[in-house]
RODO-2510 file (C-alpha; in nm, 4 decimals, decimal comma):
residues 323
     n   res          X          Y          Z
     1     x     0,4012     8,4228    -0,1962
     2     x     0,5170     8,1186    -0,0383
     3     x     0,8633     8,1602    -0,1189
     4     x     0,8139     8,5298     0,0898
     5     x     0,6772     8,3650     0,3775
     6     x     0,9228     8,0809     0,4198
     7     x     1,1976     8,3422     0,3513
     8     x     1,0612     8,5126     0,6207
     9     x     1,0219     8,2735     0,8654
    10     x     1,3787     8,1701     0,7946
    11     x     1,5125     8,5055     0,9096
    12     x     1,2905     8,5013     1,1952
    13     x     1,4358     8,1758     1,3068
    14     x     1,7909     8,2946     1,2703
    15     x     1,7364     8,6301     1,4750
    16     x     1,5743     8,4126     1,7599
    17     x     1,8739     8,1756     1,7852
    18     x     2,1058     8,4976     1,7235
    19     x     1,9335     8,6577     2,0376
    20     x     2,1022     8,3498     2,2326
    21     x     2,4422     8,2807     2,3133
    22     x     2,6345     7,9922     2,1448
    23     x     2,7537     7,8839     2,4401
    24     x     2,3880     7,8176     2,5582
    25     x     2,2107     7,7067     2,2536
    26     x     2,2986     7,2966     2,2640
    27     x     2,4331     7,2598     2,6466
    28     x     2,5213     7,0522     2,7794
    29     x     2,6363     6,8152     2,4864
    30     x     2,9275     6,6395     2,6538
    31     x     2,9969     6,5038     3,0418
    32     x     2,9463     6,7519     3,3493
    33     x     3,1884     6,7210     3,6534
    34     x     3,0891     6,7591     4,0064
    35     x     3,4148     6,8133     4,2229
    36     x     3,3731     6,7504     4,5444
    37     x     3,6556     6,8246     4,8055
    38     x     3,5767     6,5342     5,0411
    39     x     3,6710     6,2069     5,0288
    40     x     3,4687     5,9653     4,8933
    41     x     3,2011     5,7993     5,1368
    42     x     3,1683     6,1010     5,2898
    43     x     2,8164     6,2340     5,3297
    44     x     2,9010     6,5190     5,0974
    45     x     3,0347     6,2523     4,8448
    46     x     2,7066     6,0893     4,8890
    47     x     2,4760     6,3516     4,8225
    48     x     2,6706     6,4695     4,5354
    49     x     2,6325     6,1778     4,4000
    50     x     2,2695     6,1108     4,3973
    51     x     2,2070     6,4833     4,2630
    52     x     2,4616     6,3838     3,9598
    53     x     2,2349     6,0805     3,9162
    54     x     1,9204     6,3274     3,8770
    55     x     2,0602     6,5953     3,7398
    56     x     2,1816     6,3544     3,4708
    57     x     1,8931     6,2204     3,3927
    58     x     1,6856     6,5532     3,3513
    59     x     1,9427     6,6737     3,0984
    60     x     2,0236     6,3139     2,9129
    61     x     2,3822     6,3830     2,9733
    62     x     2,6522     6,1697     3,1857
    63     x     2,7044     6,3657     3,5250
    64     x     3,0425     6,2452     3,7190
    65     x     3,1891     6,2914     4,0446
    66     x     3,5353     6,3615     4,0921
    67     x     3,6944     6,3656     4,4390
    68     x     3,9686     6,6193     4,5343
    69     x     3,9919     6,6102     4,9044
    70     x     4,2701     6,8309     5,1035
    71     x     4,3699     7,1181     5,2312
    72     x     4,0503     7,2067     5,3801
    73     x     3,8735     7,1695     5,0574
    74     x     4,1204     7,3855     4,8680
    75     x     4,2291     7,2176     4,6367
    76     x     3,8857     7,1203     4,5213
    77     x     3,7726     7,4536     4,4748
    78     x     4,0988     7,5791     4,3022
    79     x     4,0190     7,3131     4,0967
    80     x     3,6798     7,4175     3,9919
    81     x     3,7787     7,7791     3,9715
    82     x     4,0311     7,6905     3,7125
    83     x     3,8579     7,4832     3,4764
    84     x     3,6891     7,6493     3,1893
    85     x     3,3752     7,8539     3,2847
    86     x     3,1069     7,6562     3,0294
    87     x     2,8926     7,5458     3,2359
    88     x     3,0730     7,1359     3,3005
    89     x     3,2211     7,1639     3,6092
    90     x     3,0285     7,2347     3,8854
    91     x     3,1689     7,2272     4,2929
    92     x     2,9854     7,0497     4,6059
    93     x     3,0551     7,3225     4,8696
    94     x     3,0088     7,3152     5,2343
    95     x     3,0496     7,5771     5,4703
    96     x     3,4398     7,5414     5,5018
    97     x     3,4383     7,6537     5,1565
    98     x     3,4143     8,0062     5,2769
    99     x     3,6141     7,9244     5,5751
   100     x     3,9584     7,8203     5,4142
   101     x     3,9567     8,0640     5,1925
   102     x     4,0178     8,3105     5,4487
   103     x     4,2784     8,1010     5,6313
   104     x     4,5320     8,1297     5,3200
   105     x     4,7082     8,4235     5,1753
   106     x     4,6708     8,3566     4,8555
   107     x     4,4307     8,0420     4,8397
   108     x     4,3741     8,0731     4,4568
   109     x     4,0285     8,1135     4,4670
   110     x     3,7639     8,4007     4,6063
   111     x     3,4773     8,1948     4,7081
   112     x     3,2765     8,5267     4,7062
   113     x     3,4115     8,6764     4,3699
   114     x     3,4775     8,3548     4,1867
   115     x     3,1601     8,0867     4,2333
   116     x     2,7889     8,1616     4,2075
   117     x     2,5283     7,9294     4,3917
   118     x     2,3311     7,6750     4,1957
   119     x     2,1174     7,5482     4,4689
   120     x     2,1473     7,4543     4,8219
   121     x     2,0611     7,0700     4,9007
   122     x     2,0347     7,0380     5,2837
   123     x     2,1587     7,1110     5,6237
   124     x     2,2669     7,0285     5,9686
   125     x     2,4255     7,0635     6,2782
   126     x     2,7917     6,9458     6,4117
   127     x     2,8445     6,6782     6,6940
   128     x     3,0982     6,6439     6,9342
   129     x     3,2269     6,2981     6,9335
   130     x     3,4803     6,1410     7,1882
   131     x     3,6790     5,8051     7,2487
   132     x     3,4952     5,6161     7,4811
   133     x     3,8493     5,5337     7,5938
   134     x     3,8223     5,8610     7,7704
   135     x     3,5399     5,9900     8,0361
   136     x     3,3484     6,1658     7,7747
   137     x     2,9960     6,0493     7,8433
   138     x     2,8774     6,4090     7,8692
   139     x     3,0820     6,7699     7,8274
   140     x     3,1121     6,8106     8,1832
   141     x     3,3324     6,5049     8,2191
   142     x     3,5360     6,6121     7,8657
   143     x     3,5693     6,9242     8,0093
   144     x     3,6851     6,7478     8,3558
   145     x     3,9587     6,5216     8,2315
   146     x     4,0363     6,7514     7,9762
   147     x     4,1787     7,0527     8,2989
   148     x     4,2998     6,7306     8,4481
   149     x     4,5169     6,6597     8,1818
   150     x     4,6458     6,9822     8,0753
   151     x     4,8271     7,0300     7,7683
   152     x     4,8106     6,6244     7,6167
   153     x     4,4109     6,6899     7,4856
   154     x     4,3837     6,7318     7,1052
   155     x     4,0678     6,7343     6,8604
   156     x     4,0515     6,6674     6,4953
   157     x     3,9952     6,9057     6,2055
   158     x     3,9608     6,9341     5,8182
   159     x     4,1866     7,2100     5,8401
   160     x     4,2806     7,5872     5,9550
   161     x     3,9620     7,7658     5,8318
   162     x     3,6986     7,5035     5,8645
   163     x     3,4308     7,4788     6,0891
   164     x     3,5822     7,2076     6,2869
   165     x     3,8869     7,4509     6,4039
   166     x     3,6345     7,7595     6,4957
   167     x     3,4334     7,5127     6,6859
   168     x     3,6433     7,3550     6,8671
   169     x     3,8212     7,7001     6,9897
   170     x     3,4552     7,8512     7,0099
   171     x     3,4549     7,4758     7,2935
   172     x     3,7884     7,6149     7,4093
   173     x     3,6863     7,9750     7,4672
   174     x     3,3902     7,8990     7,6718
   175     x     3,4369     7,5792     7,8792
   176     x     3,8874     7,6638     7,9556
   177     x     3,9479     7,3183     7,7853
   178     x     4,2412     7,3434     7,6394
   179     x     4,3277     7,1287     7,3327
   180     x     4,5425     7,0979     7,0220
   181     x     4,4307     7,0493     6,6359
   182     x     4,5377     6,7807     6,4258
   183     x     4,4214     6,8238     6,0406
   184     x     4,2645     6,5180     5,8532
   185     x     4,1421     6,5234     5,4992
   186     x     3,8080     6,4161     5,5567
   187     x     3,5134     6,3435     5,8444
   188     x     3,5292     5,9739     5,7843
   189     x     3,9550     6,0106     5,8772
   190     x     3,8522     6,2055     6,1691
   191     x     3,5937     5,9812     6,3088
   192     x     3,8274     5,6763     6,3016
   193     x     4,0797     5,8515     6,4364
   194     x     3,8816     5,9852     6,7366
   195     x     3,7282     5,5452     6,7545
   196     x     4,1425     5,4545     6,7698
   197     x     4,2038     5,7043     7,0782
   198     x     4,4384     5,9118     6,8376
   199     x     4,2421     6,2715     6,9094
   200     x     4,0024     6,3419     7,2163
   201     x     3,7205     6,5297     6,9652
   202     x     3,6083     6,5978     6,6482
   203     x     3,2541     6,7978     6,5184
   204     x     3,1169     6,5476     6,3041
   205     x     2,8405     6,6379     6,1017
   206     x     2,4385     6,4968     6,2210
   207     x     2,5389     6,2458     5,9028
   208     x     2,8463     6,1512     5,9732
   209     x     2,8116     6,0849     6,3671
   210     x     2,4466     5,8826     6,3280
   211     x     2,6296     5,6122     6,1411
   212     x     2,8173     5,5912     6,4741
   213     x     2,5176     5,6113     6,7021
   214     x     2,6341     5,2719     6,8231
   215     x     2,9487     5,2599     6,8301
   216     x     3,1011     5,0906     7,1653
   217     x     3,4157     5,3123     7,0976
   218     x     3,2624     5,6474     7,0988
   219     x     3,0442     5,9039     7,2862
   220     x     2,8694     6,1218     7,0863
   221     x     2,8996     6,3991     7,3751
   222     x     2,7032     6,7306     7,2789
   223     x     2,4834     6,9115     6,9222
   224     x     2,5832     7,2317     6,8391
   225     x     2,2477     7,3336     6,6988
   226     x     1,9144     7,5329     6,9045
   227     x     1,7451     7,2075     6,9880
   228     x     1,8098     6,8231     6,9511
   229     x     1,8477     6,6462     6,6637
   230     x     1,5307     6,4233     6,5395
   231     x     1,8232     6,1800     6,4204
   232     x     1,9767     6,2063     6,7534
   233     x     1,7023     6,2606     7,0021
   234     x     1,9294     6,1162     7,2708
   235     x     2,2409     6,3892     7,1860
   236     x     2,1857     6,7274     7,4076
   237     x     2,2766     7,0454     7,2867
   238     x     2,5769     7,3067     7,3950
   239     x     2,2601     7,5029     7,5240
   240     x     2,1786     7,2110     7,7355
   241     x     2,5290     7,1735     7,9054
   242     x     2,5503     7,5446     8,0058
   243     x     2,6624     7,7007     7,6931
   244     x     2,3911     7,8533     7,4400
   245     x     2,6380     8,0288     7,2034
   246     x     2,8105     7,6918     7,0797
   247     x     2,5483     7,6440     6,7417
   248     x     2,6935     7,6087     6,3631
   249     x     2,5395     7,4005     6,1291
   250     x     2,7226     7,2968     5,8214
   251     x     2,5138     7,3660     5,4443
   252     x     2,5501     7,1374     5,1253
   253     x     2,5426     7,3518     4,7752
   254     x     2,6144     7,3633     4,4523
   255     x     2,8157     7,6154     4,2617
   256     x     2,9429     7,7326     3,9826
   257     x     3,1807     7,9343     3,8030
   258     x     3,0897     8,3055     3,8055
   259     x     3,2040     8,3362     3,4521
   260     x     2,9519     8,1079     3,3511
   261     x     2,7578     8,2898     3,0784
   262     x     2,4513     8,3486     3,2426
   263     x     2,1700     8,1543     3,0043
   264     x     2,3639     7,8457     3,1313
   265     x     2,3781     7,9728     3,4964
   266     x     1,9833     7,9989     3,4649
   267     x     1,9188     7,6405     3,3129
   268     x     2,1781     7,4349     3,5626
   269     x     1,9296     7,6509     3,8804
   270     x     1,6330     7,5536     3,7278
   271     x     1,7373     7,2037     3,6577
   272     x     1,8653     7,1623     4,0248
   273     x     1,5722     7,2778     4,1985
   274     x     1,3921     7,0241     4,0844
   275     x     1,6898     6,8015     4,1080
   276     x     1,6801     6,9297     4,5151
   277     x     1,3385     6,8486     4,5685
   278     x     1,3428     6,4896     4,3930
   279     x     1,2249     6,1545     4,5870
   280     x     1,6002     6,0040     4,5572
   281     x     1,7590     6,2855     4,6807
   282     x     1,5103     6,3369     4,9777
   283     x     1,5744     6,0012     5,0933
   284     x     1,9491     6,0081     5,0680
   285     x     1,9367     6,3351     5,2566
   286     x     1,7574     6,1442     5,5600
   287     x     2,0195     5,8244     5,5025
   288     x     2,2471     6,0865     5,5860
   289     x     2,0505     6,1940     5,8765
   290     x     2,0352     6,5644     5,7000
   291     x     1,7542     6,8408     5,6547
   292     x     1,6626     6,9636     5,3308
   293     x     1,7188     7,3112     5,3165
   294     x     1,3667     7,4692     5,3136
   295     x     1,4595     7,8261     5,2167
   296     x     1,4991     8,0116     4,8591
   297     x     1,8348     8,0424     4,6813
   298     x     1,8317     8,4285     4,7713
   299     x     1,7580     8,2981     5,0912
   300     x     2,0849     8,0709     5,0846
   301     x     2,3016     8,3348     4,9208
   302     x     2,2106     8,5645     5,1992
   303     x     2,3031     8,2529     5,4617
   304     x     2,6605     8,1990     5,2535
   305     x     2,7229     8,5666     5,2886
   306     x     2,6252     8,5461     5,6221
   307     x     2,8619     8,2529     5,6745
   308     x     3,1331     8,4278     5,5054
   309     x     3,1249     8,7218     5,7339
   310     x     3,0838     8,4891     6,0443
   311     x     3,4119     8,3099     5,9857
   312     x     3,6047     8,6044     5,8883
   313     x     3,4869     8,7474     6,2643
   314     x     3,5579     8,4132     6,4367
   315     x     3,9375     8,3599     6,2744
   316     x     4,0192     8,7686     6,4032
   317     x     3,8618     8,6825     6,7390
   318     x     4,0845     8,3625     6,8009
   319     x     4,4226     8,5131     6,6349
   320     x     4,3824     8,2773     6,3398
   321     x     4,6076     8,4771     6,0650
   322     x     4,5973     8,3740     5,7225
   323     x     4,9383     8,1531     5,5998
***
């Protein structure tokens, strides 16, 4: 009789771990990569790497960030659509993820088609930041020297697609101030190179431009968000300068292959919701002067879609045709 019922709890055993995929049963037994398209310091870089820090120690595996900046994070998220879909590589996306992809014939990736969202971490709002070396105190005087000057006033961008570039001709569109783009690989590039004099503006993220809150060399002109900033209370809005429709606000997510067998998909969300609402990462999303995003992740998929069909409107509008 025993021999019966330890045959048949035997079977039972094997049909419950037949019900589940392979794939699934023992992940994640080796490393998991986070690419992130940024360079490293970056507030991006930052937050990826405290959630690798978490996430590693729900799972007792070693989490790593790799950085792949360029391209207007292309060829980070070519790189995560082409590794295998298991479940190890996972992609720190911001909004420009969407963004470039549209910008490029054939960018080798569908951000739509090809990722799924994990979770989304935070978000916030883009400053304009100018050289002090230039009247830039507020918009108005940008916007003055800027006509006065016509033709030698550039900004800085993380490429054709990104938020930056619709910005800054959303900026150009409603105030006549007429500037060129230069293309850097990453915020921290751009900042400097708007501190040197080299470009005239650059949308920063709330992160990125707090660091500089002090900074002798720069003016941190105008928030393209509905109200101020609690991290820069001194830092109007658009809205406040005359110009209401000037508000994008940049997101921080994780995603993932959308090959990724399912059961895998499911534990790496659950795991990262917790991950998203941990101490350590709350505080390193206020170091970086950035909101936790409050909403669900069917919220944030319907905000990425959103996004998505936003920048595809925006690049027809200003003529931007993909290369």
């Amino acid at each position: 009789m025993k021999r019966a019922q330890t045959s048949i709890a035997a079977l039972f055993a094997s049909a419950l771990c037949l019900s589940y995929p392979a794939t699934a049963q023992d992940y994640p037994n080796r490393p998991i990569t986070i690419i992130v398209p940024f360079t490293p310091g970056a507030s991006t870089d930052a937050i990826a790497r405290v959630a690798a820090q978490e996430l590693s120690a729900k799972i007792g595996q070693t989490v790593v960030v790799e950085n792949k900046p360029g391209a207007g994070t292309v060829l980070g998220a070519v790189a995560a659509k082409n590794a295998k879909p298991d479940g190890y590589t996972l992609f720190m996306a911001t909004n420009s993820f969407y963004a470039s992809a549209l910008t490029l014939k054939n960018p080798g990736y569908d951000p739509v088609n090809d990722f799924v969202p994990l979770v989304a971490l935070g978000v916030a709002p883009y400053v304009l930041i100018a050289p002090a070396s230039v009247p830039s105190k507020s918009l108005k005087e940008l916007v003055g020297y800027a006509k006065a000057n016509p033709g030698r006033i550039n900004y800085g961008s993380l490429g054709r697609g990104t938020s930056q570039k619709i910005l800054a001709e959303d900026v150009k569109e409603a105030t006549g101030m007429d500037w060129q783009e230069i293309p850097y690989k990453g915020g921290t590039e751009g900042v400097a190179a708007a501190m040197a004099g080299d470009i005239h503006g650059y949308f920063a993220t709330v992160s990125l431009a707090a660091q500089h809150v002090d900074q002798p060399k720069l003016n941190l002109v105008a928030i393209a968000a509905r109200k101020r900033s609690a991290y820069l209370p001194a830092v109007p809005t658009f809205a406040e300068a005359g110009y209401p429709n000037i508000v994008d606000e940049t997101w921080y997510a994780l995603f993932v292959s959308s090959k990724t067998p399912q059961s895998i998909v499911d534990r790496l969300r659950a795991e990262l919701a917790i991950v998203a609402k941990s101490p350590e990462l709350t505080v390193q999303l206020k170091k970086n002067s950035i909101e936790p995003y409050e909403g669900t992740l069917q919220e944030f998929e319907r905000d990425a879609s959103k996004t998505h069909e936003k920048f595809a409107a925006s690049l027809k509008k200003f003529g931007i045709e993909p290369e």
